[in-house]
C-alpha positions as a printed NumPy array, in Angstrom:
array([[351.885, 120.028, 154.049],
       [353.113, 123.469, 152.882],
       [351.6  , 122.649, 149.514],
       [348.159, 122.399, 150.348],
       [347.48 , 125.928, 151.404],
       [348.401, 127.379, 148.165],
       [345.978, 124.761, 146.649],
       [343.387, 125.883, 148.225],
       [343.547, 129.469, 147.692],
       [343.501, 129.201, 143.874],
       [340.368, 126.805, 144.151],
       [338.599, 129.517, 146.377],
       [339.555, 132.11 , 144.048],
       [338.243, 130.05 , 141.017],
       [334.84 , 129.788, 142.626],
       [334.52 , 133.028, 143.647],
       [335.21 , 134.381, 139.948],
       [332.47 , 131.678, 139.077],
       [330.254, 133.353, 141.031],
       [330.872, 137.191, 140.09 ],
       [330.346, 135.994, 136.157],
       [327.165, 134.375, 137.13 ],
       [326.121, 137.983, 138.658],
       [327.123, 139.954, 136.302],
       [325.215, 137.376, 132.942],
       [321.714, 137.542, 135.535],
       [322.05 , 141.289, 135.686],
       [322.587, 142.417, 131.825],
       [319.328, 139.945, 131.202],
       [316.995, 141.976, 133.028],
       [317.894, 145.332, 131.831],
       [317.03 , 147.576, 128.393],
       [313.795, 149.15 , 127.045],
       [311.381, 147.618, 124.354],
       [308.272, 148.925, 122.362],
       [305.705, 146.728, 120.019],
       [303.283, 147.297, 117.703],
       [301.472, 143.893, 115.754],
       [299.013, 144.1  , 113.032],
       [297.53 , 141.296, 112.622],
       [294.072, 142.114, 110.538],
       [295.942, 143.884, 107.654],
       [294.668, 142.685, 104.393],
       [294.145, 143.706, 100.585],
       [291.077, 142.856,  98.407],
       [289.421, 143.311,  95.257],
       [286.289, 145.717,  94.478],
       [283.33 , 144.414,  92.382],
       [281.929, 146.042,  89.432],
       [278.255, 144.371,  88.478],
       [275.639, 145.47 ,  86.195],
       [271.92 , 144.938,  86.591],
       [269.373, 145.344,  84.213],
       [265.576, 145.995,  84.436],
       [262.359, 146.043,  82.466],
       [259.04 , 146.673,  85.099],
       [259.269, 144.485,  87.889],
       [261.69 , 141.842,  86.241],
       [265.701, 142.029,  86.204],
       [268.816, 140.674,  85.48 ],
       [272.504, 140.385,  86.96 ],
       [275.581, 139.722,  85.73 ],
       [276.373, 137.318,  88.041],
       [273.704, 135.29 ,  87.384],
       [271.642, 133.227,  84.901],
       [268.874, 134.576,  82.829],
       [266.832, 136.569,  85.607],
       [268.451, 134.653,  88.524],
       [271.259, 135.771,  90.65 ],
       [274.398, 134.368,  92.1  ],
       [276.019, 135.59 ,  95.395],
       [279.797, 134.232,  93.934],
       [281.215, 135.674,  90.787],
       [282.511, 133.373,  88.222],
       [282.434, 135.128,  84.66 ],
       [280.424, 138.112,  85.52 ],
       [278.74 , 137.719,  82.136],
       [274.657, 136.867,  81.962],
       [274.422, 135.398,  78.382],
       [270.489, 134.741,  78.554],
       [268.595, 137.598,  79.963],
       [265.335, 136.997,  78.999],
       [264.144, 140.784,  79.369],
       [262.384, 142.146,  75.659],
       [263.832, 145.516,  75.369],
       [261.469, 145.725,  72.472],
       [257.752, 147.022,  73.645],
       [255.554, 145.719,  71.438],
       [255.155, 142.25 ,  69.07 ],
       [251.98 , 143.847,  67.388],
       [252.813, 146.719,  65.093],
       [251.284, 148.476,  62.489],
       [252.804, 150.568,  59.664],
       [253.028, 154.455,  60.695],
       [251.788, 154.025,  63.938],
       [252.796, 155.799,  67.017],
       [256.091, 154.866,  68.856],
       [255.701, 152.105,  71.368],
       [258.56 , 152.89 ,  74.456],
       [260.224, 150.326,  76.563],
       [262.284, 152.019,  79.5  ],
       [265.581, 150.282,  80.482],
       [267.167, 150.659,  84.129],
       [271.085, 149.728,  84.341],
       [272.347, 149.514,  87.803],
       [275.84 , 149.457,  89.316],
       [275.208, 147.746,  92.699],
       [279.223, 146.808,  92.799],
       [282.04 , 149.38 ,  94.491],
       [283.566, 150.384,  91.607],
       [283.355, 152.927,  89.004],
       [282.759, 152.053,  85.585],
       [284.272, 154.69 ,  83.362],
       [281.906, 153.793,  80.371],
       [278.658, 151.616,  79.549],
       [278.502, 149.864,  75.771],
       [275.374, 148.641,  74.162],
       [276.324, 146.238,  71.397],
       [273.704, 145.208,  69.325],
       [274.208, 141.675,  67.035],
       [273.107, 140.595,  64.081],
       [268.902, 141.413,  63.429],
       [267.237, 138.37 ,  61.6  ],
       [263.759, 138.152,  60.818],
       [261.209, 135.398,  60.571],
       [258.022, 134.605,  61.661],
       [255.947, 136.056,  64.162],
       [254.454, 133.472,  65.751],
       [251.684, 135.183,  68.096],
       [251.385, 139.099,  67.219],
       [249.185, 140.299,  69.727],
       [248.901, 137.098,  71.409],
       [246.944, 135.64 ,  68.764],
       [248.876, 132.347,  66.808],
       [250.072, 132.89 ,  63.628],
       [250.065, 130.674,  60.867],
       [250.744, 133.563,  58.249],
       [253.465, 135.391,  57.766],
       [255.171, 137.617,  54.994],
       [258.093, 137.331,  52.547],
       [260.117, 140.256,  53.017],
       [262.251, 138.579,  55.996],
       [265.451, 140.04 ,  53.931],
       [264.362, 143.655,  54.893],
       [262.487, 143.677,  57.522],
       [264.975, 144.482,  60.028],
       [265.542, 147.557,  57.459],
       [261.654, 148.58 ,  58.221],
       [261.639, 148.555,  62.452],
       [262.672, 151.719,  63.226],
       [263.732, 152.803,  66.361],
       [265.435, 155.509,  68.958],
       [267.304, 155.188,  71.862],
       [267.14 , 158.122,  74.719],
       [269.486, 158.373,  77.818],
       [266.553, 160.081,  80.604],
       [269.275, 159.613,  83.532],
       [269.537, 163.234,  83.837],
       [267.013, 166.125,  84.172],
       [267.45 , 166.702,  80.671],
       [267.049, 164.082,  77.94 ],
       [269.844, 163.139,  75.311],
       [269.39 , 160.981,  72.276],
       [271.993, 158.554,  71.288],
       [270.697, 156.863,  68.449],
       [270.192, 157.41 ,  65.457],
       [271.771, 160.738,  66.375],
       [273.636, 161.93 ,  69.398],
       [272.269, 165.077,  70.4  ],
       [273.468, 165.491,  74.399],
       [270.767, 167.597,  76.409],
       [267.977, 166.847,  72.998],
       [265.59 , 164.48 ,  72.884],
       [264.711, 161.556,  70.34 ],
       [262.419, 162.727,  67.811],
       [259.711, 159.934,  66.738],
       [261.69 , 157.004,  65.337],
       [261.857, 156.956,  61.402],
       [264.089, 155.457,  59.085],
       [267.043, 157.408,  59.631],
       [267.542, 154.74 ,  62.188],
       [266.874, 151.431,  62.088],
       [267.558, 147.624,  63.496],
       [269.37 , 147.486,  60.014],
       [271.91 , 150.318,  60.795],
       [272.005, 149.924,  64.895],
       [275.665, 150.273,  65.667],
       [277.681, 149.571,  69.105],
       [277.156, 152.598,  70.713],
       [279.501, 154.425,  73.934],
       [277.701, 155.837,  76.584],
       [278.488, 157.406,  80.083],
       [279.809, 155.325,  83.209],
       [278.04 , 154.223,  85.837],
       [279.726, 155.356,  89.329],
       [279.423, 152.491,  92.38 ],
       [275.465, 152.353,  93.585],
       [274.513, 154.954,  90.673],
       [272.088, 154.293,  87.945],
       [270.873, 154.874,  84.724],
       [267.188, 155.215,  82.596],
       [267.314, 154.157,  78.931],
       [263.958, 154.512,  76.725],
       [263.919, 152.319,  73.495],
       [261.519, 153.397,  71.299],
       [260.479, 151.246,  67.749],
       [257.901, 151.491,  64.949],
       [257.006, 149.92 ,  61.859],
       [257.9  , 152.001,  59.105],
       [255.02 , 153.517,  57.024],
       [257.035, 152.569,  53.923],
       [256.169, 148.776,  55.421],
       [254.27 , 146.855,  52.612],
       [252.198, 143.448,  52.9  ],
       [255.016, 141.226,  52.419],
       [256.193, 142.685,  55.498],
       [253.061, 141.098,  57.602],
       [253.022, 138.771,  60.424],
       [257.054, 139.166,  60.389],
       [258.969, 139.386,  63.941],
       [262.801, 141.306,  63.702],
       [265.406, 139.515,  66.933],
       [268.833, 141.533,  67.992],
       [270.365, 139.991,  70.483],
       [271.539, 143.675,  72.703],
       [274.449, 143.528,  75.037],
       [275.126, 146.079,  77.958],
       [278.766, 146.495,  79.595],
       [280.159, 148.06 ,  81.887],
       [283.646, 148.896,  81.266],
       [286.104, 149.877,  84.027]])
C-alpha cells in the first residue's frame, strides 16, 4: 500500500507537464507580425506595327487582303492591293504630268524607324482600254516602253516638299518628270519612318516621254510597288 502513493504522484506530474506543453504550442501560434502584397494582373505583351495605304476614298492594310481588313494578324503582308498608284491609262507624248497622291498610315503602337518602296520588275504589253475605250491596237516597242514612262516621286508630309526620285533633293520639289527618271531605272528607295498614329503624303507623278514614237501606241507599262515599314 506504500507503493501506490508514489505512483500516483509521477502520473499527476506527467499530466500536468502535458498540459503546460499544450499551453505553451497554442500560445507561440497566435503570435508574430505579417505584411502582403499580390499582383495578380501583371502581364507583358507585344506592340503592333501596321501600314495602311490610300488612293481617294479606297485603302489597304497589311493585315488584310487586297482592300479588306483583318482584325488578327497572321503575316502582316497584303500581297494584292489593288490601289493604281499610276494616275492615268491615257497618255500622250509630252503632255503635262498626271499626279496620283499616296497616304501611308501607321495606325499600330510602334515606331517604324524607316519606310521602303520597292519597285519590281516593269513589263509592258497591251493596253487594253486607254481612256476607257477597248483596244484592239497596240504598238511594238513593248521592249522600251517602260524606258519612255517617266515619272517623279515627292514626299509632301512636311510643310516643305522633298523629291526622292529621280533625285533626292530634301526641302526641293520634283521638277516635271523627264527621262532622267524612269519606270526603267526606278530603284528601291529609303525613306523616313513613320512614328505610331503618324502619317505620310506621297505624290507620284508620270508622263509619256516626248521622245515616245508610234510604235509606242496603245502600250500599258505594270510595276508591281511595295511599301514597308521597317522597325
Amino acid at each position: 500500500m506504500k507503493i501506490s502513493r508514489p505512483i500516483l504522484a509521477t502520473l499527476g506530474f506527467g499530466l500536468l507537464g502535458s498540459g503546460a506543453l499544450a499551453s505553451t504550442v497554442v500560445a507561440s501560434s497566435l503570435g508574430g507580425f505579417s505584411a502582403t502584397v499580390s499582383n495578380p494582373s501583371s502581364s507583358s505583351g507585344s506592340g503592333t506595327l501596321l501600314l495602311q495605304e490610300g488612293v481617294g476614298a479606297r485603302s489597304c492594310i497589311s493585315t488584310g487582303t487586297g482592300t479588306s481588313a483583318s482584325s488578327s494578324i497572321s503575316s502582316n503582308a497584303n500581297t494584292n492591293c489593288p490601289l493604281n498608284l499610276f494616275s492615268s491609262n491615257n497618255l500622250e507624248p509630252g503632255a503635262a504630268a498626271t499626279s496620283a497622291t499616296v497616304t501611308l498610315n501607321n495606325p499600330g503602337s510602334l515606331t517604324a524607324s524607316s519606310l521602303s518602296l520597292t519597285p519590281g520588275s516593269c513589263t509592258a504589253g497591251d493596253n487594253s482600254s486607254p481612256g476607257g475605250i477597248s483596244n484592239s491596237y497596240f504598238g511594238t516597242d513593248t521592249a522600251g516602253f517602260c524606258g519612255k514612262i517617266d515619272v517623279s516621286i515627292e514626299n509632301d508630309s512636311g510643310s516643305t516638299p522633298s523629291c526622292v526620285f529621280p533625285v533626292a533633293s530634301p526641302g526641293v520639289a520634283c521638277v516635271a518628270p523627264s527621262s532622267a527618271g524612269t519606270l526603267a531605272n526606278l530603284t528601291s528607295l529609303t525613306l523616313p519612318g513613320l512614328a505610331a498614329g503618324a502619317s505620310a503624303s506621297y505624290k507620284i507623278s508620270v508622263a509619256l516621254d516626248s521622245a515616245a514614237t508610234n510604235a509606242d501606241q496603245g502600250l500599258a507599262a505594270t510595276m508591281p510597288l511595295t511599301w514597308t515599314l521597317n522597325q
